[in-house]
C-alpha positions in Angstrom: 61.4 172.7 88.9 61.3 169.5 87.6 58.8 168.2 90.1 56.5 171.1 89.2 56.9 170.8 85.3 58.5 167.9 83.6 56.3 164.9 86.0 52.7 166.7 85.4 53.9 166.7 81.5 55.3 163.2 81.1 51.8 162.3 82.7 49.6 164.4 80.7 51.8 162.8 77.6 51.3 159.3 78.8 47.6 159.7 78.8 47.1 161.2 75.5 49.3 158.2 74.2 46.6 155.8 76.1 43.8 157.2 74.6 44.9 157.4 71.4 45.5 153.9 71.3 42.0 152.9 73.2 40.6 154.8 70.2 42.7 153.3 67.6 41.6 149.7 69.1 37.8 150.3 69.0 38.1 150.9 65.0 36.7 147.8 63.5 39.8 145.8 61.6 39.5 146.3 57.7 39.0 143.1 55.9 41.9 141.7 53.7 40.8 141.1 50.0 40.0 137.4 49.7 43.0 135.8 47.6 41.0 134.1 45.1 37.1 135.8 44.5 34.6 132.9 45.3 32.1 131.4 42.4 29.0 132.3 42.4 25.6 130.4 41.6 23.8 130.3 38.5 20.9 129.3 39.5 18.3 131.4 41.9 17.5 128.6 44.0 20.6 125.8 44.7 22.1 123.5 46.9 26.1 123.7 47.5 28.6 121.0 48.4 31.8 120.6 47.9 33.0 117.9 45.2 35.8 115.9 44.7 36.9 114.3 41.3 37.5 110.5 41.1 37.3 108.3 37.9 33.9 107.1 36.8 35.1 103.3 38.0 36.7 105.1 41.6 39.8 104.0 42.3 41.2 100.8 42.1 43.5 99.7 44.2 46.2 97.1 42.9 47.3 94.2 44.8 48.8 90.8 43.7 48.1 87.4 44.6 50.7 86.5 46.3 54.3 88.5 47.1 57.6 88.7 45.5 60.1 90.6 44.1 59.1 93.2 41.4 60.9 92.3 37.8 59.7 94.5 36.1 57.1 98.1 36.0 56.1 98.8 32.4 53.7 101.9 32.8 53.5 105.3 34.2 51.4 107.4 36.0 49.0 109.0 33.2 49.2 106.3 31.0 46.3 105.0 29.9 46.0 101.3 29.7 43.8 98.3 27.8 42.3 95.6 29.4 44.9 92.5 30.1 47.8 94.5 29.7 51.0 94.2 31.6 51.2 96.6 34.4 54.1 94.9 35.9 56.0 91.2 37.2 57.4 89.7 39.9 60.2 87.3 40.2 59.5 83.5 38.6 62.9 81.9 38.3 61.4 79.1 40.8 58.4 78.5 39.1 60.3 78.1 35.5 62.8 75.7 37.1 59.5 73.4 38.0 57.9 74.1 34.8 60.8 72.1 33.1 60.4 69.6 35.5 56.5 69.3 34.5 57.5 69.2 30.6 59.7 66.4 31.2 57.4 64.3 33.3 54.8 65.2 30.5 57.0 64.5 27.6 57.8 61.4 29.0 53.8 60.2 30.0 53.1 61.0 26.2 55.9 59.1 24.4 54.9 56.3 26.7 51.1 56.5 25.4 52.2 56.6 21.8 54.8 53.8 22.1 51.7 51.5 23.3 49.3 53.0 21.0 51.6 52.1 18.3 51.9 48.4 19.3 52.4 45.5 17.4 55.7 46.8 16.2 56.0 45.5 12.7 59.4 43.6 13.6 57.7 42.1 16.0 55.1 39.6 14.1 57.1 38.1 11.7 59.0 35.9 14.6 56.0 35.5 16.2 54.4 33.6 13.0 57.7 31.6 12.8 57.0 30.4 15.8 53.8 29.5 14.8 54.7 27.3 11.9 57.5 25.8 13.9 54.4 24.7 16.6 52.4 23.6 13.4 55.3 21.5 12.1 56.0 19.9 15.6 52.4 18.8 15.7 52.1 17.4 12.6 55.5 15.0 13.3 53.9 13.9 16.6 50.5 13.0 14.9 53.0 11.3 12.2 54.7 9.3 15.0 51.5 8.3 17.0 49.5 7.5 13.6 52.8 4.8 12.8 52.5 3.4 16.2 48.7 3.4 16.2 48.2 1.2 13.1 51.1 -1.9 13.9 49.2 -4.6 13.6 50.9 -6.9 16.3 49.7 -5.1 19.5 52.3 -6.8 21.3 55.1 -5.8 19.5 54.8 -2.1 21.1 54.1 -1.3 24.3 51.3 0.3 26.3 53.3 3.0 27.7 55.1 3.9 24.8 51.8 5.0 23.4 50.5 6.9 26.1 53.5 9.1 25.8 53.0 9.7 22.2 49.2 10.7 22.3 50.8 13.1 25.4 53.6 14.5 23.1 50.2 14.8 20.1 48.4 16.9 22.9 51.7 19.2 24.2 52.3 19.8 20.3 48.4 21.1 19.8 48.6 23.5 23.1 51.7 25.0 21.7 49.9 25.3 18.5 46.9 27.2 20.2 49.5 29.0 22.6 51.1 30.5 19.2 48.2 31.4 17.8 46.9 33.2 20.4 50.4 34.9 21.1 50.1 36.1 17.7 46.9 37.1 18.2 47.3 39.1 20.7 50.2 40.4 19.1 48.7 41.1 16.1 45.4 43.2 18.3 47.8 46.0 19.8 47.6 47.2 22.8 45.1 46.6 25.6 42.3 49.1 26.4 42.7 49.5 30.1 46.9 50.3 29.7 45.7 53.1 26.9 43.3 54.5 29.1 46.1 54.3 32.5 48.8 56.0 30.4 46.2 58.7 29.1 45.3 59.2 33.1 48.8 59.8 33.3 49.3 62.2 30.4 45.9 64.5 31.8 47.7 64.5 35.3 51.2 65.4 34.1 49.4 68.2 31.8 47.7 69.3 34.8 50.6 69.5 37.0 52.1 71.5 33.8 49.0 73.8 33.8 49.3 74.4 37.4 52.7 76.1 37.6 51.7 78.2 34.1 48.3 79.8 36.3 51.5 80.3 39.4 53.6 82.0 37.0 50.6 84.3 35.3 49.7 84.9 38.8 52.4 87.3 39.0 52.1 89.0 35.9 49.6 91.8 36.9 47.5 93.2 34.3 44.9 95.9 34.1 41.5 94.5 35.0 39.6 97.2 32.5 40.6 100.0 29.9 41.6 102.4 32.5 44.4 105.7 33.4 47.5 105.0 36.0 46.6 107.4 38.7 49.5 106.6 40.5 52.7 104.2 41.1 54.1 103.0 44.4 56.3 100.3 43.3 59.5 100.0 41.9 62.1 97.2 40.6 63.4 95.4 43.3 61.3 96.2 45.7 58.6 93.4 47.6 55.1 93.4 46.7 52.7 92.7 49.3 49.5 90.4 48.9 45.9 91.5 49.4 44.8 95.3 51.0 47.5 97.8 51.7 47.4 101.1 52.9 49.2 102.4 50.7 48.6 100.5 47.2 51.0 99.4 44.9 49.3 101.0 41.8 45.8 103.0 41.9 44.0 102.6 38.3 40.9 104.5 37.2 38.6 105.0 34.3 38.4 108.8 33.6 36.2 109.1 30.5 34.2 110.6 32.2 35.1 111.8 35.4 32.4 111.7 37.9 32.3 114.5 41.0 31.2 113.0 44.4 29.4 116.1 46.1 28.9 116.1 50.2 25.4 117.4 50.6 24.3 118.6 54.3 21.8 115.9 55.4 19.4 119.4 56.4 19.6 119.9 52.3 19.3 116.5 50.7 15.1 116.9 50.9 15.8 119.6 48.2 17.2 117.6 45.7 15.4 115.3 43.4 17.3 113.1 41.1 18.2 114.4 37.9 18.5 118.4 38.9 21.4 120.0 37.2 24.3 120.9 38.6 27.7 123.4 37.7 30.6 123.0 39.2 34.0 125.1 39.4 37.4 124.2 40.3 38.8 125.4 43.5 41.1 128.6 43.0 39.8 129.5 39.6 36.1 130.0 39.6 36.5 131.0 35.6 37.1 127.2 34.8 33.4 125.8 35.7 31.4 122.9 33.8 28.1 121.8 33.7 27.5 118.4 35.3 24.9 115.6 34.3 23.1 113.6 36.8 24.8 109.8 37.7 23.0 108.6 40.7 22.7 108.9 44.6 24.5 106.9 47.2 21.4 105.4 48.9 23.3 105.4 52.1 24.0 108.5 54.2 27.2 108.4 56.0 29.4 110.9 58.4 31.1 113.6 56.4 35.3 112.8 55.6 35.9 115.7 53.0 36.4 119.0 54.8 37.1 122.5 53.5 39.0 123.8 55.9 35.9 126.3 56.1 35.4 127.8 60.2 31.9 127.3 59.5 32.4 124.3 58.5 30.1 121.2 60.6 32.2 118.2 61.0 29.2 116.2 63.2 27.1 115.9 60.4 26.1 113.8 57.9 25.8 113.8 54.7 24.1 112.4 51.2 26.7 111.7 48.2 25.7 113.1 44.7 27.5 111.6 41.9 27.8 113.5 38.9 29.7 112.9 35.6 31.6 115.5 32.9 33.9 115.1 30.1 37.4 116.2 30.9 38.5 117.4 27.6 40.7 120.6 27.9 40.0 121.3 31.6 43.1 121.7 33.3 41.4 119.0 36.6 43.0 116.3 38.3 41.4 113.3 39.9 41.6 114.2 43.7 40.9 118.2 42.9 37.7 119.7 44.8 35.1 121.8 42.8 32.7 123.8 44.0 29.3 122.2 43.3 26.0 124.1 42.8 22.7 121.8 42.6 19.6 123.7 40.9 16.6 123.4 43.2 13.1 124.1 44.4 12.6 127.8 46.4 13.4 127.0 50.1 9.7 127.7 51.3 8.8 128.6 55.0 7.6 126.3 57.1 3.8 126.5 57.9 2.4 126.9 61.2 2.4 123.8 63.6 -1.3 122.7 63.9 -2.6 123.2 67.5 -5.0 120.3 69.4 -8.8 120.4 70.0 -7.4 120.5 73.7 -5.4 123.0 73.6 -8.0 125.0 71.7 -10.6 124.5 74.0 -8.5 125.6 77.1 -7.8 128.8 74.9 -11.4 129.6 74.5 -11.9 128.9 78.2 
Protein backbone atom coordinates (compact mmCIF):
# COMPACT_ATOMS: atom_id res chain seq x y z
CA UNK A 1 0.00 0.00 0.00
CA UNK A 2 2.37 2.34 0.78
CA UNK A 3 4.69 1.41 -2.16
CA UNK A 4 1.73 1.90 -4.55
CA UNK A 5 0.43 5.25 -3.01
CA UNK A 6 2.35 7.29 -0.58
CA UNK A 7 6.11 7.04 -2.78
CA UNK A 8 4.34 8.05 -6.30
CA UNK A 9 2.77 11.07 -4.08
CA UNK A 10 5.76 12.20 -2.07
CA UNK A 11 7.40 12.31 -5.76
CA UNK A 12 4.76 13.99 -7.59
CA UNK A 13 4.87 16.61 -4.39
CA UNK A 14 8.59 16.95 -4.60
CA UNK A 15 8.38 18.08 -8.16
CA UNK A 16 5.70 20.47 -7.92
CA UNK A 17 7.78 22.05 -4.97
CA UNK A 18 10.91 22.15 -7.67
CA UNK A 19 9.14 23.85 -10.19
CA UNK A 20 7.64 26.21 -8.22
CA UNK A 21 10.78 27.37 -7.12
CA UNK A 22 12.55 27.25 -10.82
CA UNK A 23 9.72 29.56 -11.53
CA UNK A 24 9.94 31.75 -8.57
CA UNK A 25 13.83 32.09 -9.54
CA UNK A 26 13.44 33.14 -13.12
CA UNK A 27 11.28 36.34 -11.88
CA UNK A 28 13.52 39.25 -12.27
CA UNK A 29 14.52 40.71 -8.43
CA UNK A 30 12.53 43.93 -7.69
CA UNK A 31 14.67 46.90 -7.16
CA UNK A 32 15.04 48.35 -3.63
CA UNK A 33 14.19 52.17 -3.51
CA UNK A 34 17.42 54.06 -3.53
CA UNK A 35 17.94 55.56 0.11
CA UNK A 36 18.60 58.92 -0.79
CA UNK A 37 16.94 60.14 -4.54
CA UNK A 38 20.04 61.26 -6.71
CA UNK A 39 20.33 65.15 -8.06
CA UNK A 40 19.65 65.82 -11.07
CA UNK A 41 21.17 68.36 -13.75
CA UNK A 42 20.11 71.62 -14.56
CA UNK A 43 21.45 72.12 -17.48
CA UNK A 44 20.61 70.04 -20.90
CA UNK A 45 24.10 69.49 -21.84
CA UNK A 46 26.83 68.93 -18.62
CA UNK A 47 29.74 67.42 -17.39
CA UNK A 48 29.69 65.49 -13.93
CA UNK A 49 32.37 64.92 -11.31
CA UNK A 50 32.44 64.48 -8.13
CA UNK A 51 33.80 67.41 -5.72
CA UNK A 52 35.32 67.72 -2.64
CA UNK A 53 35.36 70.85 -0.41
CA UNK A 54 38.72 72.21 0.78
CA UNK A 55 39.51 75.91 1.93
CA UNK A 56 40.24 78.37 -0.81
CA UNK A 57 44.15 78.39 0.57
CA UNK A 58 43.91 74.08 0.80
CA UNK A 59 45.10 72.90 3.70
CA UNK A 60 47.91 73.70 5.64
CA UNK A 61 49.65 71.52 7.38
CA UNK A 62 51.45 72.78 10.70
CA UNK A 63 54.73 71.87 11.71
CA UNK A 64 57.44 73.60 13.97
CA UNK A 65 60.93 74.31 13.60
CA UNK A 66 62.27 72.29 15.77
CA UNK A 67 60.67 69.66 18.60
CA UNK A 68 59.70 69.93 22.16
CA UNK A 69 57.29 69.67 24.63
CA UNK A 70 53.90 71.38 24.02
CA UNK A 71 53.26 74.27 26.79
CA UNK A 72 50.58 75.37 25.82
CA UNK A 73 47.30 74.90 22.84
CA UNK A 74 45.31 78.18 22.79
CA UNK A 75 42.66 77.39 19.91
CA UNK A 76 40.13 75.00 18.79
CA UNK A 77 39.01 73.29 15.94
CA UNK A 78 36.49 75.97 14.17
CA UNK A 79 38.14 78.87 15.39
CA UNK A 80 39.03 81.19 13.19
CA UNK A 81 42.32 82.82 13.60
CA UNK A 82 44.39 86.27 12.48
CA UNK A 83 47.52 86.42 11.08
CA UNK A 84 50.57 86.08 13.84
CA UNK A 85 48.42 84.72 16.36
CA UNK A 86 49.37 82.13 18.90
CA UNK A 87 48.31 78.81 17.94
CA UNK A 88 50.33 77.16 20.52
CA UNK A 89 54.18 76.78 22.54
CA UNK A 90 56.55 74.50 23.30
CA UNK A 91 58.80 74.22 26.26
CA UNK A 92 61.62 77.21 26.65
CA UNK A 93 62.88 77.04 30.32
CA UNK A 94 66.49 76.29 28.59
CA UNK A 95 66.51 79.03 26.34
CA UNK A 96 65.35 81.73 29.27
CA UNK A 97 68.11 80.41 31.51
CA UNK A 98 70.66 81.53 28.54
CA UNK A 99 68.84 84.57 27.82
CA UNK A 100 69.83 85.77 31.31
CA UNK A 101 73.10 84.78 30.66
CA UNK A 102 73.18 87.03 27.32
CA UNK A 103 71.64 90.17 29.35
CA UNK A 104 74.32 89.94 31.76
CA UNK A 105 77.26 89.61 29.28
CA UNK A 106 75.35 92.56 27.45
CA UNK A 107 74.78 94.65 30.54
CA UNK A 108 78.18 94.28 31.36
CA UNK A 109 79.77 95.17 27.55
CA UNK A 110 77.57 98.37 27.74
CA UNK A 111 78.45 99.77 31.23
CA UNK A 112 82.01 99.13 30.14
CA UNK A 113 81.45 101.36 26.87
CA UNK A 114 79.84 104.10 28.90
CA UNK A 115 82.42 104.07 31.65
CA UNK A 116 85.12 104.87 28.84
CA UNK A 117 82.96 107.13 26.96
CA UNK A 118 82.55 109.08 30.00
CA UNK A 119 86.35 109.39 30.61
CA UNK A 120 88.24 112.01 32.10
CA UNK A 121 86.44 111.45 35.38
CA UNK A 122 86.19 114.94 36.85
CA UNK A 123 88.19 113.79 40.07
CA UNK A 124 90.64 112.75 38.09
CA UNK A 125 92.22 116.15 36.56
CA UNK A 126 92.56 118.15 39.37
CA UNK A 127 95.68 115.79 40.68
CA UNK A 128 96.81 115.57 37.44
CA UNK A 129 97.29 119.55 37.10
CA UNK A 130 98.94 119.35 40.67
CA UNK A 131 101.27 117.42 39.28
CA UNK A 132 101.87 119.66 36.76
CA UNK A 133 102.60 122.72 38.77
CA UNK A 134 104.73 120.66 41.11
CA UNK A 135 106.90 119.65 37.60
CA UNK A 136 106.72 123.48 36.78
CA UNK A 137 108.07 124.49 40.20
CA UNK A 138 110.85 121.76 40.12
CA UNK A 139 112.06 123.34 36.88
CA UNK A 140 112.15 126.57 37.71
CA UNK A 141 114.48 125.79 41.09
CA UNK A 142 116.83 123.88 38.82
CA UNK A 143 117.08 126.71 36.20
CA UNK A 144 117.49 128.87 39.65
CA UNK A 145 120.40 126.63 40.84
CA UNK A 146 122.24 126.29 37.37
CA UNK A 147 121.68 130.17 36.59
CA UNK A 148 123.68 130.87 40.32
CA UNK A 149 126.38 128.49 39.29
CA UNK A 150 126.50 129.76 35.72
CA UNK A 151 127.23 133.36 36.51
CA UNK A 152 130.37 132.90 39.47
CA UNK A 153 132.77 134.74 38.20
CA UNK A 154 135.83 132.71 39.40
CA UNK A 155 135.52 129.62 37.12
CA UNK A 156 137.70 127.81 39.31
CA UNK A 157 135.99 128.17 42.38
CA UNK A 158 133.26 125.46 40.98
CA UNK A 159 133.78 122.61 39.29
CA UNK A 160 133.30 121.16 35.85
CA UNK A 161 131.25 118.31 36.91
CA UNK A 162 129.19 119.93 39.32
CA UNK A 163 127.77 121.84 36.43
CA UNK A 164 127.21 119.18 34.12
CA UNK A 165 124.94 117.74 36.68
CA UNK A 166 122.93 120.74 37.11
CA UNK A 167 122.23 121.57 33.29
CA UNK A 168 121.21 117.48 33.55
CA UNK A 169 118.89 117.96 36.64
CA UNK A 170 117.57 121.61 34.20
CA UNK A 171 116.81 118.95 31.37
CA UNK A 172 115.13 115.94 33.78
CA UNK A 173 113.00 118.91 35.30
CA UNK A 174 111.66 120.19 31.54
CA UNK A 175 110.83 116.30 30.47
CA UNK A 176 108.81 115.98 33.56
CA UNK A 177 107.32 119.25 32.68
CA UNK A 178 106.32 118.02 29.09
CA UNK A 179 105.59 114.43 30.58
CA UNK A 180 102.76 116.30 32.81
CA UNK A 181 101.51 118.18 30.26
CA UNK A 182 100.96 115.66 28.06
CA UNK A 183 99.51 113.28 30.86
CA UNK A 184 97.11 115.96 31.36
CA UNK A 185 96.46 116.19 27.99
CA UNK A 186 95.64 113.08 27.34
CA UNK A 187 93.69 113.09 30.34
CA UNK A 188 91.88 115.96 29.65
CA UNK A 189 91.03 114.29 25.59
CA UNK A 190 88.91 111.20 26.94
CA UNK A 191 89.04 108.21 25.81
CA UNK A 192 90.82 106.77 22.66
CA UNK A 193 88.92 106.09 19.49
CA UNK A 194 90.01 102.57 18.71
CA UNK A 195 89.01 101.24 22.67
CA UNK A 196 85.37 103.04 21.90
CA UNK A 197 85.05 101.41 18.74
CA UNK A 198 86.48 97.66 20.50
CA UNK A 199 83.99 97.99 23.34
CA UNK A 200 81.06 98.97 20.80
CA UNK A 201 82.26 95.57 18.81
CA UNK A 202 81.66 94.00 21.95
CA UNK A 203 78.22 95.52 22.83
CA UNK A 204 76.79 94.58 18.79
CA UNK A 205 78.18 90.92 19.54
CA UNK A 206 76.74 90.51 23.05
CA UNK A 207 73.32 92.03 21.56
CA UNK A 208 73.55 89.55 18.86
CA UNK A 209 74.22 86.67 21.00
CA UNK A 210 71.03 88.27 22.97
CA UNK A 211 69.05 88.40 19.66
CA UNK A 212 69.89 84.94 18.88
CA UNK A 213 68.29 83.06 21.76
CA UNK A 214 65.05 85.63 21.50
CA UNK A 215 64.54 84.26 17.33
CA UNK A 216 65.21 80.29 19.44
CA UNK A 217 62.57 81.13 21.81
CA UNK A 218 59.90 82.74 19.05
CA UNK A 219 60.80 79.77 17.15
CA UNK A 220 58.62 77.75 19.27
CA UNK A 221 55.81 79.94 19.54
CA UNK A 222 53.77 78.91 16.54
CA UNK A 223 51.50 81.36 15.01
CA UNK A 224 49.08 81.35 12.12
CA UNK A 225 50.81 82.14 8.94
CA UNK A 226 47.45 83.97 7.42
CA UNK A 227 43.76 84.87 8.64
CA UNK A 228 42.58 81.37 8.47
CA UNK A 229 39.78 78.52 10.31
CA UNK A 230 41.37 75.46 12.65
CA UNK A 231 40.24 72.56 10.65
CA UNK A 232 41.58 70.35 12.97
CA UNK A 233 43.97 69.71 16.22
CA UNK A 234 46.35 66.76 16.84
CA UNK A 235 48.26 67.97 19.65
CA UNK A 236 47.84 68.35 23.09
CA UNK A 237 49.82 69.66 26.44
CA UNK A 238 52.45 67.55 27.20
CA UNK A 239 52.80 65.81 24.33
CA UNK A 240 56.18 66.04 21.76
CA UNK A 241 56.01 67.99 18.65
CA UNK A 242 57.76 66.76 15.79
CA UNK A 243 59.76 68.97 13.27
CA UNK A 244 59.16 69.29 9.48
CA UNK A 245 56.34 66.90 7.40
CA UNK A 246 54.19 64.46 9.40
CA UNK A 247 51.63 62.22 8.45
CA UNK A 248 49.55 63.04 10.46
CA UNK A 249 49.95 67.07 11.29
CA UNK A 250 49.86 68.70 14.29
CA UNK A 251 47.26 71.28 13.33
CA UNK A 252 45.64 71.61 9.62
CA UNK A 253 44.61 75.52 9.11
CA UNK A 254 42.58 76.78 6.08
CA UNK A 255 41.00 79.87 4.70
CA UNK A 256 37.31 79.10 4.04
CA UNK A 257 35.79 82.44 2.86
CA UNK A 258 35.21 81.04 0.20
CA UNK A 259 35.34 77.51 -0.02
CA UNK A 260 36.62 76.21 -3.24
CA UNK A 261 35.23 72.57 -4.66
CA UNK A 262 37.97 70.48 -6.47
CA UNK A 263 35.94 68.46 -9.18
CA UNK A 264 37.59 65.07 -10.74
CA UNK A 265 36.69 65.39 -14.40
CA UNK A 266 37.15 62.00 -16.70
CA UNK A 267 40.06 62.87 -18.91
CA UNK A 268 37.40 61.41 -21.99
CA UNK A 269 35.26 64.74 -20.74
CA UNK A 270 37.76 67.48 -20.05
CA UNK A 271 37.64 68.54 -24.18
CA UNK A 272 34.09 69.72 -23.19
CA UNK A 273 34.85 72.22 -20.79
CA UNK A 274 36.08 75.65 -21.49
CA UNK A 275 37.12 77.85 -18.68
CA UNK A 276 34.56 79.85 -17.16
CA UNK A 277 31.35 77.44 -17.79
CA UNK A 278 29.13 77.35 -14.86
CA UNK A 279 28.67 74.88 -12.67
CA UNK A 280 25.89 73.66 -9.55
CA UNK A 281 26.79 71.53 -7.13
CA UNK A 282 24.87 69.49 -4.40
CA UNK A 283 25.89 67.97 -1.19
CA UNK A 284 26.03 64.28 -1.02
CA UNK A 285 22.79 62.78 0.75
CA UNK A 286 20.61 65.82 0.40
CA UNK A 287 20.30 66.87 -3.16
CA UNK A 288 17.84 69.86 -1.91
CA UNK A 289 20.90 71.75 -0.42
CA UNK A 290 22.71 72.66 -3.96
CA UNK A 291 24.70 76.07 -4.89
CA UNK A 292 25.80 77.65 -7.82
CA UNK A 293 29.52 77.63 -8.27
CA UNK A 294 31.87 80.39 -10.00
CA UNK A 295 34.79 79.48 -12.07
CA UNK A 296 38.51 79.56 -10.06
CA UNK A 297 40.91 78.00 -12.49
CA UNK A 298 42.17 74.57 -13.93
CA UNK A 299 45.01 72.43 -12.55
CA UNK A 300 47.14 72.47 -15.76
CA UNK A 301 48.36 69.05 -14.83
CA UNK A 302 46.26 65.91 -15.25
CA UNK A 303 46.99 63.32 -12.72
CA UNK A 304 45.58 59.56 -11.73
CA UNK A 305 42.21 59.81 -10.05
CA UNK A 306 42.55 59.45 -5.69
CA UNK A 307 38.79 60.45 -4.89
CA UNK A 308 36.51 57.51 -5.41
CA UNK A 309 32.73 57.15 -4.95
CA UNK A 310 32.43 54.00 -4.02
CA UNK A 311 30.32 53.88 -7.48
CA UNK A 312 30.60 49.90 -9.36
CA UNK A 313 30.93 51.80 -12.39
CA UNK A 314 33.26 53.68 -11.09
CA UNK A 315 36.97 53.70 -13.40
CA UNK A 316 39.86 53.79 -10.98
CA UNK A 317 42.62 53.55 -14.20
CA UNK A 318 41.85 56.77 -15.30
CA UNK A 319 42.87 60.08 -15.23
CA UNK A 320 41.62 62.90 -14.56
CA UNK A 321 41.50 67.03 -14.99
CA UNK A 322 40.85 69.06 -11.54
CA UNK A 323 38.25 72.00 -11.76
CA UNK A 324 38.42 74.38 -9.07
CA UNK A 325 35.49 76.23 -8.18
CA UNK A 326 34.59 78.69 -5.33
CA UNK A 327 31.13 79.50 -3.23
CA UNK A 328 30.32 81.32 -0.26
CA UNK A 329 29.48 79.06 2.66
CA UNK A 330 27.02 81.23 4.44
CA UNK A 331 24.11 79.02 5.96
CA UNK A 332 24.99 75.77 4.09
CA UNK A 333 25.17 73.15 6.53
CA UNK A 334 28.99 71.84 4.41
CA UNK A 335 32.15 70.80 5.92
CA UNK A 336 35.58 71.04 4.45
CA UNK A 337 36.19 67.31 3.38
CA UNK A 338 32.23 66.77 2.34
CA UNK A 339 31.77 65.59 -1.46
CA UNK A 340 29.15 67.37 -3.75
CA UNK A 341 27.91 66.41 -6.67
CA UNK A 342 29.21 68.67 -9.39
CA UNK A 343 27.37 69.49 -12.70
CA UNK A 344 29.56 71.53 -15.40
CA UNK A 345 27.27 73.39 -18.18
CA UNK A 346 28.60 72.38 -21.61
CA UNK A 347 28.48 72.22 -25.39
CA UNK A 348 25.94 69.28 -26.98
CA UNK A 349 28.09 66.12 -27.11
CA UNK A 350 28.14 66.00 -31.06
CA UNK A 351 28.80 62.73 -33.16
CA UNK A 352 31.79 62.08 -34.50
CA UNK A 353 32.06 62.60 -38.32
CA UNK A 354 33.08 60.01 -40.66
CA UNK A 355 36.81 59.04 -40.86
CA UNK A 356 38.17 60.37 -44.29
CA UNK A 357 39.18 57.51 -46.55
CA UNK A 358 42.67 57.72 -48.91
CA UNK A 359 42.94 58.34 -52.68
CA UNK A 360 44.23 54.59 -52.38
CA UNK A 361 41.90 53.09 -50.90
CA UNK A 362 39.41 54.87 -53.12
CA UNK A 363 40.86 53.86 -56.18
CA UNK A 364 40.99 50.12 -55.22
CA UNK A 365 37.19 50.62 -54.48
CA UNK A 366 36.44 51.87 -57.89
CA UNK A 367 38.54 49.07 -59.25
Amino acid sequence: MIRTYLVPLLALAGLVFAVVKVVQAAKPPIPAPPVVEPARAPYDAFVAGSGLIEPSTRNIALSTPVGGVVTSVLVLPGRDVRRGEVLFTLETRELEAELAIKQAALSVAQRQLDALRAQPRPEEIPPAEARLVAAQAALADQEAQLSMWENVQDKRAISSDELSRKRFAVDAARARVAESESQLKLLRSGAWSVDVSVLEGQVQSAQAALDSVKVEIERRIVRAPLDVQVLQVNTRVGEFAQPGPLATPLMILGSVHPLHVRVDIDEYDAWRLTAGSPATAFLRGNNSIKTDLSFVRFEPYVIPKRSLTGESTERVDTRVLQAIYAFEKGDLPVFVGQQMDVYIKSAPLQSAPPAPTSPTTDAGAAK
